[in-house]
N, C-alpha and C positions, 0 to 999 in steps of 0.2 A: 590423400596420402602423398606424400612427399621420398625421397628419396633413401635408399635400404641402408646405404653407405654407411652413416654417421654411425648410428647404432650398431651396423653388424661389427663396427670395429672396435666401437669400446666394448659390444659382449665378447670378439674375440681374446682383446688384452686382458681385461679383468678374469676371464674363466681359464687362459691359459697361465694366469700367475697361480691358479690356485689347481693346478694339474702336479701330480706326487712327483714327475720327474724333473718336473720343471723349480720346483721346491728343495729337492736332493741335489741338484747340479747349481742352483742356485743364480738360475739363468736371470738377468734383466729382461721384462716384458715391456715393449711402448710400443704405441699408435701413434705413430711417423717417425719421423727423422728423431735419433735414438740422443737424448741429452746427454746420457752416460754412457760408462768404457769398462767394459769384464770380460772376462775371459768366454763369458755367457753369454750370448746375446740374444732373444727373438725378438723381429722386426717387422709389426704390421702397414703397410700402405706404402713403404717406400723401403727399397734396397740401397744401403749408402753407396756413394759412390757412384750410382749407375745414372746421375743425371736425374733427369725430372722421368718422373714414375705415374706411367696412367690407371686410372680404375675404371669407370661403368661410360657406358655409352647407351644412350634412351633409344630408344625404336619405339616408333609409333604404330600401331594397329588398325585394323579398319574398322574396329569396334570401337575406335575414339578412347580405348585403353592407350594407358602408357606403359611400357613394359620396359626394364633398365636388365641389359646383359652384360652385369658384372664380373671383374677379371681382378681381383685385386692381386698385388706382389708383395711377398713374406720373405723374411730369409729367416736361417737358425745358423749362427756363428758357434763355433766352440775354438777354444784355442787352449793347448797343452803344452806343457813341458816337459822335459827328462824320457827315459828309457819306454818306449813301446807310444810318445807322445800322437805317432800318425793314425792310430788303430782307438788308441782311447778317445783322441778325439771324434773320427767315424762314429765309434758306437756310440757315445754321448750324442752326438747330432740327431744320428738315425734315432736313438730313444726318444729325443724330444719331437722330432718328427711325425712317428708313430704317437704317441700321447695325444699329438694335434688333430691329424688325420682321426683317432678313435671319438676324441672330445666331438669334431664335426660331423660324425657318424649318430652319436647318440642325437644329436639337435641340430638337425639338420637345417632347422629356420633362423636358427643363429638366435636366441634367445626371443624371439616373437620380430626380428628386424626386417626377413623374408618374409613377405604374403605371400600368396597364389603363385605360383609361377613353378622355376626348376627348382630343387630345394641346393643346397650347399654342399658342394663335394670339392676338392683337391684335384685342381685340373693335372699337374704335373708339377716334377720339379727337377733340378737341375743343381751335381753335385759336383763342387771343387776344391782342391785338400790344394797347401802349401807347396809351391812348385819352384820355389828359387831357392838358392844356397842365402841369401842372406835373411830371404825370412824366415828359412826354417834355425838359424842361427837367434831365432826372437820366438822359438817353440815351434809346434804343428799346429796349423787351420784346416778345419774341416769348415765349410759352407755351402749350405744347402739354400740353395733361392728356390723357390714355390709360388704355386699360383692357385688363389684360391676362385671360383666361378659358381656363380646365380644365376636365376633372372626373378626377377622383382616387378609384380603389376604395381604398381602407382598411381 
């Protein structure tokens, strides 16, 4: 067996394009660095901007198992306009958020990507809304970075 990675990430982008909120808000889904620009965005493997972006780190066993303790990093962008723009964005993030969190609850192996090991939870995440006068003059950002964690025998 080879590595969880590949696969856990295109089961995450394809299952969370097909999540109800994520369909309603009409949010962009990709696995890495994001081609396109919406007001929507979720982001698996890499957070823009943040430089180069790590995932898994293998640990070896003394049962001559290989075991991968994956860390991967997610954001969910929203960005709003006009009257009440700071709060609808929040709630739109946290909903897409939640949806995610729920999707990885139901399948925790990530669609068959995790063998044996920890199954797939939402280690934490970390939340930053629009803080300057000029970019809230280009609407409100709500962005939530997140960190998803396995471990994966190989």
């Amino acid at each position: 067996m080879g590595s969880s990675v590949p696969a856990a990430l295109e089961y995450l982008a394809a299952t969370t394009a097909t999540l109800a909120p994520v369909q309603q808000l009409r949010a962009a889904v990709v696995d890495g660095w994001p081609a396109v620009r919406g007001d929507v965005l979720i982001v698996y493997g890499v957070v823009p901007g943040d430089g180069d972006s790590d995932a898994a780190t293998p640990v070896a066993e003394l049962s001559r198992e290989d075991y991968e303790a994956v860390q991967v990093p997610a954001v969910v962008i929203v960005r709003r306009a006009a009257a009440g723009a700071t709060q609808r964005a929040r709630r739109d993030a946290f909903a897409l958020l939640d949806a995610i969190r729920e999707m990885i609850r139901a399948d925790r192996r990530l669609g068959g990507a995790v063998k044996p090991g920890d199954p797939a939870r939402m280690v934490g995440w970390t939340m930053s809304q629009t803080a300057e006068a000029k970019q809230a003059g280009e609407g409100r950002v709500c962005q939530i970075e997140f960190t998803l964690g396995w471990t994966h025998r190989g």
